[in-house]
Every structure is written in C-alpha cells, then in structure tokens.
C-alpha positions as CSV (number, residue, x, y, z in Angstrom):
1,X,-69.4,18.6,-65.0
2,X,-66.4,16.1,-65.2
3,X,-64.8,14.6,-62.5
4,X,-61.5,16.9,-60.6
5,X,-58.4,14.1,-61.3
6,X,-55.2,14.5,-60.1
7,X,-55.5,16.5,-57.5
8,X,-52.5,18.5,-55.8
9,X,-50.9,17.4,-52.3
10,X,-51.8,20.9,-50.8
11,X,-55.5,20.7,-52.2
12,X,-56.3,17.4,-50.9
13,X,-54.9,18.3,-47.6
14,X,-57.2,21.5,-47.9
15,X,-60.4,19.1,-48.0
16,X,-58.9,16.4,-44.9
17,X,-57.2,17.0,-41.5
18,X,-53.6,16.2,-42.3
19,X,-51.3,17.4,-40.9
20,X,-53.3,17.1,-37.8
21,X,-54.2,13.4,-36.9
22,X,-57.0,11.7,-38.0
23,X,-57.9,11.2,-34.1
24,X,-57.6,14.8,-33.6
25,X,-61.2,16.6,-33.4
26,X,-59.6,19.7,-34.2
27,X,-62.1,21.5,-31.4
28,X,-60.3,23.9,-28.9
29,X,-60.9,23.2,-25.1
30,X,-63.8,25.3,-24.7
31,X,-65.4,23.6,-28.0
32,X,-66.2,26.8,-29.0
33,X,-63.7,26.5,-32.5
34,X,-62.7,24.2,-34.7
35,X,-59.5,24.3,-36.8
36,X,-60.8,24.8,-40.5
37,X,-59.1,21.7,-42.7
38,X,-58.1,24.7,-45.1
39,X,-56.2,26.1,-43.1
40,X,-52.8,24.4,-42.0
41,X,-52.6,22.3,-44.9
42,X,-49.0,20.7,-44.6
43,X,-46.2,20.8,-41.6
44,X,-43.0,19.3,-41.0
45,X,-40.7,19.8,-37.5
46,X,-37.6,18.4,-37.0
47,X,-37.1,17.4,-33.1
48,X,-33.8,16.1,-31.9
49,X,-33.7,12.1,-31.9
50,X,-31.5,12.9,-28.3
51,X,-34.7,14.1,-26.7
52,X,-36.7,10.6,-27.0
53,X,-40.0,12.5,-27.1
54,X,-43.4,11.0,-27.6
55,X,-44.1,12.3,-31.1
56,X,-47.9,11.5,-30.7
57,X,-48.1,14.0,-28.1
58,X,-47.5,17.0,-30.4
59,X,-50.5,19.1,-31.0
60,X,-51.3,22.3,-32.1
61,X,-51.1,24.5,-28.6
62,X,-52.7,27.9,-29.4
63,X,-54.2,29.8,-32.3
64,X,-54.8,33.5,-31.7
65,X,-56.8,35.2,-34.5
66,X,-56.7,39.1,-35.2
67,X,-57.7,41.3,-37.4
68,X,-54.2,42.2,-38.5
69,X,-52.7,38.3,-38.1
70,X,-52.5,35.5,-36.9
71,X,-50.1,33.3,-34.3
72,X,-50.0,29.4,-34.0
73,X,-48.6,27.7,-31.4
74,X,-47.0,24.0,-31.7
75,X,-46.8,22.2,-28.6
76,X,-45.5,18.9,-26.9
77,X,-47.8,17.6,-24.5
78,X,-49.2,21.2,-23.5
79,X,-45.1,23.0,-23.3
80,X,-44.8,25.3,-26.3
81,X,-42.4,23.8,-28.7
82,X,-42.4,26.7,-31.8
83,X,-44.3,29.9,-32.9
84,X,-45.1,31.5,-36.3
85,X,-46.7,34.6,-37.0
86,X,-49.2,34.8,-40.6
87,X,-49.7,38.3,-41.3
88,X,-53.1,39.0,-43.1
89,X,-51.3,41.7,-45.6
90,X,-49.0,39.4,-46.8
91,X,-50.6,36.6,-47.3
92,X,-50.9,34.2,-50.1
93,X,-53.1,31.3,-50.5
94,X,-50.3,27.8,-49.6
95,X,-47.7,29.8,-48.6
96,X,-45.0,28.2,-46.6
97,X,-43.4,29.9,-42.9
98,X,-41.3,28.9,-40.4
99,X,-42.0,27.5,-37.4
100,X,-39.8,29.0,-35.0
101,X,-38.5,26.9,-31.9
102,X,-38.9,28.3,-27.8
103,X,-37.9,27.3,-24.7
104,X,-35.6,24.5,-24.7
105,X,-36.7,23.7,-28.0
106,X,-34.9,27.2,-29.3
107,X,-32.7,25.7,-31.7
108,X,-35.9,24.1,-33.7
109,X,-37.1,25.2,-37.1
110,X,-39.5,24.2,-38.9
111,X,-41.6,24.7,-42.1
112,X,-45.8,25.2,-42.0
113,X,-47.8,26.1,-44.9
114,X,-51.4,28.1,-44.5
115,X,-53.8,27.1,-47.1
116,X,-56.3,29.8,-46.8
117,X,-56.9,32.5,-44.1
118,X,-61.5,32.9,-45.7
119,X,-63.1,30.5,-43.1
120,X,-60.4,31.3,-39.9
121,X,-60.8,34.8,-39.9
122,X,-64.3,34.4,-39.3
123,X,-63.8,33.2,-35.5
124,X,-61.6,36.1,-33.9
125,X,-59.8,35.7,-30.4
126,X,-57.3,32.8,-28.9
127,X,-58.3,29.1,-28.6
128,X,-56.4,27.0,-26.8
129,X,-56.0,23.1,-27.8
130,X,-55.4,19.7,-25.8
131,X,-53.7,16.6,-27.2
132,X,-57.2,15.0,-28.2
133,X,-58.1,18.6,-30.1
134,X,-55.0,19.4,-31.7
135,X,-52.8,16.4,-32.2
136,X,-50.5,16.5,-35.3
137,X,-49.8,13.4,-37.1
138,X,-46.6,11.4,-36.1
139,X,-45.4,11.6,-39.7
140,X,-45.0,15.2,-39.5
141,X,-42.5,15.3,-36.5
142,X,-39.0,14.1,-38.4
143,X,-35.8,12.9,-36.3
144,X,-32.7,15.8,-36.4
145,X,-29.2,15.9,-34.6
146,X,-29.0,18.3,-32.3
147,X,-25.9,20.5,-33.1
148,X,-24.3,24.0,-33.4
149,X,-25.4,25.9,-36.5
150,X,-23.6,28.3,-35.8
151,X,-20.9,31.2,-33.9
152,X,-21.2,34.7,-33.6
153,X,-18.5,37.2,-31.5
154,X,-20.6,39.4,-29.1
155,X,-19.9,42.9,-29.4
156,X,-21.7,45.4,-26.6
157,X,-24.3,42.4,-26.1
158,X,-25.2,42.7,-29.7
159,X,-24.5,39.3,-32.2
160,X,-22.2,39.9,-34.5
161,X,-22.1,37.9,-38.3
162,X,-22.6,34.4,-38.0
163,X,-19.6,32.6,-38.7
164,X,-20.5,28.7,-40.2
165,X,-19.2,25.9,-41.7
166,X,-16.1,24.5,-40.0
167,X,-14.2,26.4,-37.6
168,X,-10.9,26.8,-35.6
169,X,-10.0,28.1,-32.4
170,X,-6.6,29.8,-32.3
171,X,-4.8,30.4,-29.5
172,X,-3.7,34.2,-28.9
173,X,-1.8,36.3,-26.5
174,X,-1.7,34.9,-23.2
175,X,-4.3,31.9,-24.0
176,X,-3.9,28.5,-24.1
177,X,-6.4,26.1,-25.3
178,X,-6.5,22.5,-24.1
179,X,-8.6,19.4,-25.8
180,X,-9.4,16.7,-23.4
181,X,-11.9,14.2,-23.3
182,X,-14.4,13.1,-20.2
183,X,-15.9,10.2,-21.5
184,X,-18.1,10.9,-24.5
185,X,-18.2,14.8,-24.0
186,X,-15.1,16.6,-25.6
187,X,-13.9,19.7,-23.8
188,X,-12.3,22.8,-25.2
189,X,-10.7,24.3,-22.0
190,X,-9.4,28.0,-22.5
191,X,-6.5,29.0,-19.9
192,X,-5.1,32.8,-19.7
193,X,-1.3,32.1,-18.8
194,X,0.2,34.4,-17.1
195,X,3.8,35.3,-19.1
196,X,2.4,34.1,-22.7
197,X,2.3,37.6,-24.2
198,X,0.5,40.6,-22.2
199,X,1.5,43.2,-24.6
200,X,-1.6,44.0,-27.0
201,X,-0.3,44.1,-30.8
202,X,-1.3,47.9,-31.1
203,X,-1.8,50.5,-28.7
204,X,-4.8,52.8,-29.5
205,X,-4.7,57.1,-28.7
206,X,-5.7,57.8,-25.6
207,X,-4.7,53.9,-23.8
208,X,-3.4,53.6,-20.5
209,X,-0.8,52.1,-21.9
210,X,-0.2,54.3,-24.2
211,X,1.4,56.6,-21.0
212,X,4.2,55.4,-18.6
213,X,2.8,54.5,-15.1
214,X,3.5,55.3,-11.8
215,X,6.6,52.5,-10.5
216,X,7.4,54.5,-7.7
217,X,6.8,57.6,-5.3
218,X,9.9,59.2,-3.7
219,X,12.0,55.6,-4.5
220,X,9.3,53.8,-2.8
221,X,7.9,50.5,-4.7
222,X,4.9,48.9,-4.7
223,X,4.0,45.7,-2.6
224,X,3.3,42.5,-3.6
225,X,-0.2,43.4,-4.7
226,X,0.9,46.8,-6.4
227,X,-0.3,49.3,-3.8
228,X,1.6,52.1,-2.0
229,X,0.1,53.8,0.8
230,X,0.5,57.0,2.6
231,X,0.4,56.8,6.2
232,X,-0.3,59.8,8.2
233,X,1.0,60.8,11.5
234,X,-0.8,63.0,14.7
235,X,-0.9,66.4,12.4
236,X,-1.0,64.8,9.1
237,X,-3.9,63.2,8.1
238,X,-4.6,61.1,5.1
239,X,-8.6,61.0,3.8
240,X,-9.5,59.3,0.5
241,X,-11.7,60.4,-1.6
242,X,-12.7,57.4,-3.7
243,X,-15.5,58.8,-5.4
244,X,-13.5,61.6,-7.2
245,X,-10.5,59.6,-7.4
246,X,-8.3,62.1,-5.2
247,X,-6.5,61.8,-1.9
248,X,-6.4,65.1,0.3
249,X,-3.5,66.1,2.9
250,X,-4.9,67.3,5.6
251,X,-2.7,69.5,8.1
252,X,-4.7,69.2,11.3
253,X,-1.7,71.3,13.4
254,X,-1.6,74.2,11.8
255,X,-4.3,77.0,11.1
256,X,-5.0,80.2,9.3
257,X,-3.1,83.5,11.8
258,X,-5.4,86.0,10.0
259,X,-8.7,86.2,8.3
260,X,-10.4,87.8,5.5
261,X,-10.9,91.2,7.1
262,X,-6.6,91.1,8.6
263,X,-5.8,90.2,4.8
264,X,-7.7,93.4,3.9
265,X,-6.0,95.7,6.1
266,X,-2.2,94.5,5.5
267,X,-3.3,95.1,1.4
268,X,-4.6,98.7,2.4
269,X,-1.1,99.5,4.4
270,X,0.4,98.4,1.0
271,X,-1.1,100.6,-1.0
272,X,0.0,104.0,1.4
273,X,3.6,102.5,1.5
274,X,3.3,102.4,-2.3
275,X,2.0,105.8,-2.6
276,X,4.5,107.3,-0.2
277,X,7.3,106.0,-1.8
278,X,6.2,107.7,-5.0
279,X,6.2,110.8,-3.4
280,X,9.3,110.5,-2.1
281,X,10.8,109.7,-5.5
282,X,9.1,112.9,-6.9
283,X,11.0,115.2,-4.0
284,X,14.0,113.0,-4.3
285,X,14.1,114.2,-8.7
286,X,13.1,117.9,-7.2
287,X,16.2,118.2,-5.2
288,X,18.8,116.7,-7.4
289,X,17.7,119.7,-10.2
290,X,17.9,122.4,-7.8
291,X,21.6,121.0,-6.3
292,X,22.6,121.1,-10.3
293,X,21.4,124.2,-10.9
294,X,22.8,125.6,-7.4
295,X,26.7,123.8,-9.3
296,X,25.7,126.0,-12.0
297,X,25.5,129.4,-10.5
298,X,28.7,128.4,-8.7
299,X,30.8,127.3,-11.5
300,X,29.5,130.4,-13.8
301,X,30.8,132.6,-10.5
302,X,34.2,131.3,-10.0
C-alpha cells in the first residue's frame, strides 16, 4: 500500500493533540476520560491584549457528553472563558463553531472545529479538566482589542437592530451632550436642560398632552411644586383616596332627617294627592256641562 503524502492540516491534527498542548495529558480530574485527538482538531480565541492574561493557563474546562450533543467549556485557570454547543444531528465531520464568550469574557468569540464525534460518544456524562489535563497550546490564544462591536436601542427590555460601523450621537429636545476628557478615558456626558425644547414633535391620540390641564381651581394656582390642596374645616372633611385616584367630601355636620321607610310613606301620600286631584278634575268637567246646559234651558225660555 503506498505511503499517505501530503496530508491535510485538519487530518494531522486528528492523529496529534493540537490544539491542546503537547504537555497536556488530555485526562479529566477523575482520570476516568481522555480527550480523543480526533475530536477538537483546530481552535483559535482571541483574548483582549488589555487583560495581560497568562495564555498557558487556558485549558479545556468541561466536556459534557449526551446522547443528543455535546458542550465544551474553555477556561482560564479553572474561570469559564467561552461555551459551544455540537449537536449530534447536525453534525459534520471538521466542521467549524463558535466559541461563545461568559462572564467577563462576554464580548469573546471564537472559532473551534470538531473532527469527529465516533470515539467521544462512546464515554457519556461530564468530565471536568485541570490545567495539566486540558491545557490548550499558547499559539491558539491570539491578542484582540477590546472594543464596542456594536449599539442596539432597547425597546421593552428587548434589543433592537444592531446599529455598526461608525456612529453619531445627536443631541435632541432638551439634551445636551458634552465631550470631555479625564486623562486617557473620553467621556460622553448627556445633560437634560431644562428650557431646550419640552414639547414632543408629535402628539399621539389619547396623550396627556393631547388635553388641556388643570392651571387652576376657583382662580387658585398651583405652588411652587405644582400642587393645590383642599383644606377642610370642623364639618368638612377632606379623605384621599389614592388608590382609586379620587378625593371624597365628607360633610361630618349634617345627616340624613328621614330614612328608607319615612321616604316610603311621603311617596305613598303622593300618590293619594295625585289621585284626588284627578277626581276633583272629573267633578270639576261634570259641573261646568250641567251650568251650560242649565244657560241653555234659560236662554231657550226667555
């Protein structure tokens, strides 16, 4: 059988450690699992130069196997650094994932390419790894500036589009922005003025402001904080109801003179009167055509 020449990047790796360090055993704590060289066959993270990590401290943290996936964990000196998830449906032999960044390391992305998934999902369950088990190889761990990516406007806590590339802040309606410097760190300091345009550009239906408020009751103003209040005196009393937004006068002097059952009676006398003076309109009508007829007989007499 000839010789194999010229072999691939991704298949050498798939026979050697890399990118895990030559030092690295690639046993888990427990010794109980070792990290198949197939399987992570080529990495790269990009770490922030600020940081001034110890790149030979980065190791692989955790591998949890199941039957439906599998989750690494990258780590710095046993703190998790970045995550990926390698489901078992999708999978394709070298296939390349991000590595995801946590923790103060959110802003971190990465790239991680599996090799095969055959001799890994043999070993189910969650291994956990040291520096001397899991170390990844310097090389792999690349210098990056830490900076924004990217904005988004928040909308009912939800992100909206990401806006990128470069960007301006405008000042708007009763906002003032200020640039300064305090020593190396440039601030962006945004001020509400009061008096540099409180009226919104459009008023929607059903605003506040779509209504004229309330500048005075009976030619009283408000005070210096906006606020009129009713005062009561020894009958009058004042009790607000802050919970249904309503203020009830109470008239502690006066009461009811007559009840349910008094109310009754004085509707029951109105009634009779009513039906009395019906009668008396029927005799009333009876009387004046017997006096006409009565003129009658006379006149026909005379």
């Amino acid at each position: 059988m000839p010789p194999i020449v010229h072999q691939e990047w991704l298949n050498q790796n798939s026979v050697r450690k890399y990118p895990l360090s030559e030092e690295a055993t690639g046993q888990d704590v427990t010794d109980s699992f070792e990290i198949p060289n197939n399987f992570i066959v080529d990495m790269v993270l990009p770490v922030h130069s600020t940081m001034n990590l110890d790149v030979s401290k980065f190791h692989v943290l955790q591998i949890a196997i199941f039957g439906t996936g599998i989750s690494i964990t990258v780590g710095h000196n046993g703190a998790p650094v970045a995550t990926i998830s390698v489901p078992v449906a999708t999978f394709e032999p070298n296939k390349t994932y991000h590595l995801q960044g946590v923790g103060e390391f959110t802003d971190v992305l990465g790239k991680v390419v599996i090799g095969t998934l055959d001799a890994i999902l043999r070993s189910a369950g969650s291994y956990a790894f040291d520096i001397a088990g899991g170390r990844i190889e310097p090389s792999v761990i690349v210098p990056d500036i830490r900076g924004v990516a990217s904005l988004c406007i928040m909308e009912n806590d939800v992100c909206g589009e990401l806006i990128q590339g470069d960007i301006a802040f405008e000042a708007g309606r009763n906002i003032r922005l200020i640039r300064s410097d305090f020593g190396s760190v440039t601030i962006l300091t945004i001020d509400a003025i009061d008096g540099e345009g409180t009226i919104a550009d459009c008023i929607c239906d059903g605003d506040i402001a779509e209504r004229s408020g309330i500048k005075t009751i009976s030619g009283v103003g408000p005070d210096q904080q906006g606020n009129v209040e009713l005062e009561g005196d020894d009958c009058l009393e004042i009790v607000p109801l802050a919970a249904d937004s309503k203020i009830r006068v109470k008239d502690n002097c006066s009461k009811p003179c007559c009840g349910c059952l008094e109310l009754q009676a004085l509707r029951d006398d109105q009634e009779r009167v009513r039906d009395e003076m019906l009668t008396m309109q029927n005799l009333a009508g009876r009387l004046e055509a017997v006096v006409s007829a009565m003129q009658s007989i006379v006149a026909a007499s005379a």
